[in-house]
N, C-alpha and C positions, 0 to 999 in steps of 0.2 A: 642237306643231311650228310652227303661225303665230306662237305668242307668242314663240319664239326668232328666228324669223326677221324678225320684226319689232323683236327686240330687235338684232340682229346689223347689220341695216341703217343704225337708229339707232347704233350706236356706230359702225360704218364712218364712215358722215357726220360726226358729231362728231370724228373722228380727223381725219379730211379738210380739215374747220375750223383746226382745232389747227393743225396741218401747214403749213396754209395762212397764218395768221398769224404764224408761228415765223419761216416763211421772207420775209415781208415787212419782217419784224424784222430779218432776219441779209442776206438780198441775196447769197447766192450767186449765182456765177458761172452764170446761163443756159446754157453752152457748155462747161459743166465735162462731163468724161466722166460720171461719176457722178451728180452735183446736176442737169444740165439736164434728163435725161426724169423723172426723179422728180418736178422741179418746176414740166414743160409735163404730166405726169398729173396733179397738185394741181390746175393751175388751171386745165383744160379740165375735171375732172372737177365744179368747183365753181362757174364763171364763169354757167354756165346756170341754176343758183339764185340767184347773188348777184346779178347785173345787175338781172333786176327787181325788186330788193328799193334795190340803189344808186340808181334812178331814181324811187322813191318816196318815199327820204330826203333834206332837203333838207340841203345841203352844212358839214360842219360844218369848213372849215378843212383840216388831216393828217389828221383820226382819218375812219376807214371803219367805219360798226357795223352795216354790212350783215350781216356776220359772226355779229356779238350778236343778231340781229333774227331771222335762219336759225336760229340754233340755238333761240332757244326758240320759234319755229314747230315745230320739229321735235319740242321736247321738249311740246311742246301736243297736236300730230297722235300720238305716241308714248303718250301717258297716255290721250286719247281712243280709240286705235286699241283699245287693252290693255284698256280697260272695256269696251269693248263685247264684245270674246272671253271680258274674264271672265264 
């Protein structure tokens, strides 16, 4: 039951990633009936992980790898979480 739920968490987050950089790509419309709350839930639901990861990286130009950085924290916490239950 924990190993699912800890699986389940991790893939939520990783989706939430994804999501998150698709739309940094594409730049919908904030205010669109549709795209806006989808895309103030992305990034309230990720800005509280990425910020302190943004201000530990030091500035590379356009590219953000805050992103890249979360996810394999995640996928690190994830492989460790799962050995120790195995």
């Amino acid at each position: 039951m924990l190993y699912t739920l800890i699986n389940l968490l991790y893939y939520i987050a990783i989706s939430l990633l994804v999501a998150r950089a698709i739309l940094s790509w594409v730049r919908p419309d904030p205010y669109h009936e549709i795209w806006g709350p989808f895309m103030r839930f992305v990034y309230q639901a990720t800005e509280p992980a990425l910020a302190p990861i943004r201000r530990l990286l030091p500035p590379m130009g356009m590219m953000d790898f805050s992103p890249m950085v979360l996810w394999l924290i995640l996928g690190f916490l994830r492989v460790i979480l799962l050995s120790i239950l195995h």
